[in-house]
C-alpha positions in Angstrom: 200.0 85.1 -3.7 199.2 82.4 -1.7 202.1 80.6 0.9 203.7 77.9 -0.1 202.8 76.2 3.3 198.6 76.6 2.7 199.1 75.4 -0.9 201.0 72.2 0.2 198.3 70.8 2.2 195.1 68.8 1.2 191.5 70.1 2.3 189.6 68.0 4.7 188.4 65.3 2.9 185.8 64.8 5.2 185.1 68.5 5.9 184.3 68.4 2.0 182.2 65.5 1.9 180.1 67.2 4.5 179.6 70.2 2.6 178.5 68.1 -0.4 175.9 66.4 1.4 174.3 69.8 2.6 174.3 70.8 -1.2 172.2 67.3 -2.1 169.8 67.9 0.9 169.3 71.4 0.0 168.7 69.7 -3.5 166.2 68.0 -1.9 167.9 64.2 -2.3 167.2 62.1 0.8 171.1 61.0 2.0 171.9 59.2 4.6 175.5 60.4 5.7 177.7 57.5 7.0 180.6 59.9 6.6 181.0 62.1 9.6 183.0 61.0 12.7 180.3 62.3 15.2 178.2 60.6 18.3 174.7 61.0 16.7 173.7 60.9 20.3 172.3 64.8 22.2 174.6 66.3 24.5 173.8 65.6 27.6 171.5 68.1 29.4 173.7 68.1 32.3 176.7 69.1 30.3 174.1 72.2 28.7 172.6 73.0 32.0 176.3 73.8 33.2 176.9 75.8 30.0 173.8 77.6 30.6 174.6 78.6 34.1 178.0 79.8 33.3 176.5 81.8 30.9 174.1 83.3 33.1 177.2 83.7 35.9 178.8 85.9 33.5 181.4 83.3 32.8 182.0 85.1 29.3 185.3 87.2 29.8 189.0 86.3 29.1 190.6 83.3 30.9 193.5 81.8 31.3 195.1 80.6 28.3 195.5 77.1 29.1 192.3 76.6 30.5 190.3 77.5 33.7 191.7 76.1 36.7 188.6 73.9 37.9 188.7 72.7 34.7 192.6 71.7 34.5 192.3 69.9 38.2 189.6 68.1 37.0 191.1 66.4 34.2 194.4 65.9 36.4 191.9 63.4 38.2 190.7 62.2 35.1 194.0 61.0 33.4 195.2 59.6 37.1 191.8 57.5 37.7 191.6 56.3 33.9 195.0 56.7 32.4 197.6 56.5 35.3 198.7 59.5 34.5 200.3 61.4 37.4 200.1 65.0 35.8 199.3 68.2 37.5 197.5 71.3 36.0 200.3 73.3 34.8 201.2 70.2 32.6 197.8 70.7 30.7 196.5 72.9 27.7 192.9 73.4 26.8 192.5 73.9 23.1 189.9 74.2 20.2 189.9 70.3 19.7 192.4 67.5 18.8 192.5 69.3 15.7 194.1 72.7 17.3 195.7 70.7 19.8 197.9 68.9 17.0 198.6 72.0 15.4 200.2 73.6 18.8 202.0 70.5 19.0 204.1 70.4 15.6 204.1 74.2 15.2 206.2 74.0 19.0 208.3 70.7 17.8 209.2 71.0 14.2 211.9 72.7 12.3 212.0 73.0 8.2 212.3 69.1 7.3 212.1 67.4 10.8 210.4 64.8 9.7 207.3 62.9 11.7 206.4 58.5 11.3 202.8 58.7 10.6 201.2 54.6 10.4 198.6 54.2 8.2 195.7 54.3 7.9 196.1 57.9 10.1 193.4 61.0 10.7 193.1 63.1 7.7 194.5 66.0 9.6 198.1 64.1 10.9 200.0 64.8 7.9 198.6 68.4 7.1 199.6 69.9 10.8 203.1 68.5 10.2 203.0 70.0 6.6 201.8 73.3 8.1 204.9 73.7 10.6 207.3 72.9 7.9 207.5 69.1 9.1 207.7 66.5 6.3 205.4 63.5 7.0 206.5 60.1 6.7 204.1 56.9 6.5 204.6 53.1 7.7 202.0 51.1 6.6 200.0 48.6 9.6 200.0 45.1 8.1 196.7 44.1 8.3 196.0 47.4 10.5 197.7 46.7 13.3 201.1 48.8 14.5 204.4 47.3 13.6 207.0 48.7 15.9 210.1 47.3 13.6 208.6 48.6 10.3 208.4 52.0 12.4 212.1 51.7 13.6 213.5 51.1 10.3 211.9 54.1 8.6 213.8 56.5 11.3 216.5 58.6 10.5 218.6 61.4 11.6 215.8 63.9 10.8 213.1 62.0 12.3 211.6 64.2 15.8 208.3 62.7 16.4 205.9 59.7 15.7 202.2 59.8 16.1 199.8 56.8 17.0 195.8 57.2 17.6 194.4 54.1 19.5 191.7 53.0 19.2 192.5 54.5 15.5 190.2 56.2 13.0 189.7 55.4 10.0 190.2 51.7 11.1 189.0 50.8 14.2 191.7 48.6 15.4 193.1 48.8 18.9 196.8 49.0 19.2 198.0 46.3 21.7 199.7 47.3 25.1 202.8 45.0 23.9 203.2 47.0 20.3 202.5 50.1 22.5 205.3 49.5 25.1 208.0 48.4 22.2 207.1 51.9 20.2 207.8 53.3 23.6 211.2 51.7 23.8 212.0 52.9 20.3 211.3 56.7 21.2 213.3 56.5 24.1 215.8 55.0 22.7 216.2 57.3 19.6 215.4 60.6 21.8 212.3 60.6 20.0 209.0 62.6 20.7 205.7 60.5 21.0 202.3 62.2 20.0 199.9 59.8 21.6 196.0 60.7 19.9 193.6 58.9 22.5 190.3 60.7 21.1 188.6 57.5 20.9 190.1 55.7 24.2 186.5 54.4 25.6 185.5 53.0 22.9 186.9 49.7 23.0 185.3 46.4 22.7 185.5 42.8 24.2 186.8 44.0 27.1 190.0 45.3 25.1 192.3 47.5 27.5 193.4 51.0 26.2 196.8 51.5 27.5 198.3 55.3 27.7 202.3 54.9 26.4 202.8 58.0 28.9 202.0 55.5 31.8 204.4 52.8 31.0 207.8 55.1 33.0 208.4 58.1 33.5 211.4 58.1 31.3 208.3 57.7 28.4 206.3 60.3 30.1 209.2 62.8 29.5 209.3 62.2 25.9 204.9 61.8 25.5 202.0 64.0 24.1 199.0 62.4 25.3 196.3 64.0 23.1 192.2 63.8 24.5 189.3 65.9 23.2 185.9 66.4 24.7 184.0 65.7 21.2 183.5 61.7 21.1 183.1 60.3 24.6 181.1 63.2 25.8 178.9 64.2 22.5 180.7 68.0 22.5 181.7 68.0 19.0 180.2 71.7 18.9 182.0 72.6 21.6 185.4 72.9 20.4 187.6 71.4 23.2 190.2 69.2 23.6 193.5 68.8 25.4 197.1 67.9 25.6 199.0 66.7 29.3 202.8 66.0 28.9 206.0 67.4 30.6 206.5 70.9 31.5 208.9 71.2 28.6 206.6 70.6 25.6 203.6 71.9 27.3 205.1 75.6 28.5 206.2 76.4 24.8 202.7 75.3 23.5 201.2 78.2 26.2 203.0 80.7 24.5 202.5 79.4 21.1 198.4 79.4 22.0 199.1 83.0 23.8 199.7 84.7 20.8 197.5 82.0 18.2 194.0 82.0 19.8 194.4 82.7 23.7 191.7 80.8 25.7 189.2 78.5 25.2 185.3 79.8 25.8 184.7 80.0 29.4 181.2 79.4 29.6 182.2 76.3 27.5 185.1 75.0 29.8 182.4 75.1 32.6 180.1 72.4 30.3 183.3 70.5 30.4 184.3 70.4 33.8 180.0 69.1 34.4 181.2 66.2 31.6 184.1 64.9 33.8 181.9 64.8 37.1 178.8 63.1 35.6 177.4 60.1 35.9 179.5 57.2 34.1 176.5 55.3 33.0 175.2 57.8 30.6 178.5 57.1 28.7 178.4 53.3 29.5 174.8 53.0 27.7 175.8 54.9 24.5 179.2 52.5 24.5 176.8 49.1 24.7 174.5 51.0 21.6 177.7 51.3 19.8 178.6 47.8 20.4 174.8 46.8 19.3 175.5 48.6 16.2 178.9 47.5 15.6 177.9 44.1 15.9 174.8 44.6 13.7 176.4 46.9 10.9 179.2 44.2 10.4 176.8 41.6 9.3 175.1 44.2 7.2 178.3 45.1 5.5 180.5 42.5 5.3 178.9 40.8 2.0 179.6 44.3 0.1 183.5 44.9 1.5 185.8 42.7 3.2 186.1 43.7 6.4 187.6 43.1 10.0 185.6 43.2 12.9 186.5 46.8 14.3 187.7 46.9 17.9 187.2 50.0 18.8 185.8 53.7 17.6 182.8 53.4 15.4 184.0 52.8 12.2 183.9 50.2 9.7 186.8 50.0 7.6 186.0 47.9 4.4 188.2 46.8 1.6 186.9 46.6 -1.9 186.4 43.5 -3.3 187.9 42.4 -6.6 184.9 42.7 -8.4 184.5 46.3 -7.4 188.1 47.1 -8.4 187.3 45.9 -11.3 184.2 48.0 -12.2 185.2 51.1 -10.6 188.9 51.4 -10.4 189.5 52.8 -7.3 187.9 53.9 -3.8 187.3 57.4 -4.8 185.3 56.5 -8.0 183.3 53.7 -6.0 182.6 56.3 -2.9 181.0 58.6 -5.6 179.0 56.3 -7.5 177.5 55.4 -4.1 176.7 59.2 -2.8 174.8 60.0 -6.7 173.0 56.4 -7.1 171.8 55.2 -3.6 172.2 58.0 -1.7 174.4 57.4 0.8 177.6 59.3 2.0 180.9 56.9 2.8 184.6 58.6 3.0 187.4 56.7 0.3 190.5 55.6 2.2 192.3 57.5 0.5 191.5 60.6 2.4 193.3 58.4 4.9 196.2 56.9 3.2 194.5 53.5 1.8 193.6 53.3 -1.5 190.5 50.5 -1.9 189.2 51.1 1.2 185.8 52.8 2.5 185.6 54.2 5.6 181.3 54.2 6.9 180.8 55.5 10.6 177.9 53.5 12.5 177.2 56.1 14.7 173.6 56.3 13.3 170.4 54.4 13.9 170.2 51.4 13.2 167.2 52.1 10.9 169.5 54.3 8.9 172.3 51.7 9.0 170.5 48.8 7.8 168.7 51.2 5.0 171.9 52.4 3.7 173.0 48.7 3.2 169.8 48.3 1.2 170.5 50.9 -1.4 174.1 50.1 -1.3 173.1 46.3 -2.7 170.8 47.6 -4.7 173.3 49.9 -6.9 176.3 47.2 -6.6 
């Protein structure tokens, strides 16, 4: 008997697709996975010398629940120096990444049938947290991937409690503008709303785009704002498991006693690799982001002759829409994403895993020799 809350959500589409490719390469088929949302870049040995030490210091007991305190001050620096932020370290929670973070958050919000504004194209993991805490998810489509505050107003109601935006936003890319950002803030406030503000991917953004916190616009926004980071993406911790959540003492104390009783603290020894990330050298960080821009750059002129695509403004994702030929001889994304994984070899995610059918979603955080080879074999099949 199995609860009707585990058997309402989807698996991780991406999870899946990961597993798959293991099964090929066991196989012994050579696959070049474009599918996983991961820096293909080593974590720094500053960040594992500092692991390492904490480690050796005995740094392996209990902790506080919400994180170690070095660790906490740090970041209150962090989101005041990048995000204007003005938070202080009771106002923080440390937590197994974005993915446990988001799960705190709508297990602490939601009642049976609250319901939650999801754009789309959103994370694969948005509407299965709200799902999980009993939450019903409801999506506004982003014309041409970009957020629309009205469309987002009208879809409210008298059981709406929360909207969630990720900026820059995966699957797509796109960069949410400070203006859109500021008028969704005026909607929340407005309808006593809750804001859930995923900002995993917030330095990676290109042409000098600016990434703008909503929590920093007032404090009247701060009051109502979850401003959701992880560790995994800028710093090249994916392994780590770390991510956090600042916003007002009344949200955050109810997700303490939530994570009290759900996993208690973070790994220490861990916490102390984190606290080396957030006092290291910037231009480790600032020469991966210029590769990722070389590869963006590159990758859209590989690509853009099999998809259509928009040039992506931030994260490192392409976002591709099939073309009428391809709907035509496959049907749909799903189909077209499998016929690519058996006959060239080369792992992409559909859109549907993120709420848009026809498009493909292929991560160039990979070499460039592994970028430009999987655009062979893709043009060779097609």
């Amino acid at each position: 008997m199995i609860s009707q809350r585990v058997d309402s959500i989807t698996p991780s589409g991406s999870v899946m697709l990961a597993q798959k490719v293991i099964e090929l390469r066991n196989q012994g088929r050579d696959i070049i996975s474009l599918s996983v949302g991961e820096p293909d870049f080593k974590t720094p040995q500053e960040i594992l010398n500092a692991t390492k030490k904490a480690l050796d210091k005995g740094e392996t007991r209990y902790s506080l629940v919400h994180g170690i305190p070095q660790l906490r001050e740090a970041i209150t620096k962090k989101l005041w120096d990048e995000n204007q932020l003005n938070v202080n370290p009771e106002q923080i929670v440390l937590s197994h990444g974005s993915k446990q973070t988001l799960y705190n958050i709508f297990q602490t919000i939601l009642n049976p049938d609250d319901e939650v504004i999801i754009p789309v194209p959103y994370w694969v993991t948005f509407p299965e947290s709200v799902k999980l805490a009993g939450g019903r998810p409801i999506f506004v489509d982003c014309p041409n991937l970009q957020l629309d505050p009205e469309l987002i107003e009208k879809a409210i109601t008298s059981k709406t409690k929360a909207i969630i935006v990720n900026s820059p936003n995966n699957p797509s890319g796109a960069v949410f503008s400070p203006e859109s950002l500021k008028k969704l803030s005026e909607i929340v406030v407005k309808n006593n709303l809750i804001l859930i503000s995923d900002e995993a991917y917030e330095r990676f953004t290109y042409e000098d785009l600016p990434h703008l916190s909503p929590a920093s616009i007032s404090e009247e926004v701060f009051q109502r704002t979850l401003t959701v980071h992880s560790f995994s993406k800028t710093y090249c911790m994916t392994g780590f498991r770390l991510g956090y959540v600042a916003g007002p003492d009344w949200l955050i104390k109810p997700m303490i006693k939530l994570q009290s009783h759900l996993t208690g603290n973070n790994a220490p020894f861990a916490q102390f690799g984190a606290l080396e990330a957030l006092q290291m050298d910037p231009g480790f960080f600032q020469d991966m982001k210029k590769i990722f821009d070389q590869r963006r750059k590159m990758s859209f002129e590989q690509y853009k002759n099999i998809f259509e695509l928009e040039m992506p403004q931030g994260a490192f994702y392409l976002f591709g829409k099939m073309t009428d030929d391809l709907i035509k001889r496959f049907g749909d994304d799903e189909k077209l994403a499998h016929h690519i994984l058996e006959k060239a070899g080369v792992a992409l995610l559909p859109g549907n895993f993120f709420g848009k059918p026809l498009y493909l979603r292929l991560s160039f955080a990979a070499s460039e020799q592994d970028l430009k080879e999987a655009a062979r074999r893709i043009k060779e099949v097609l």
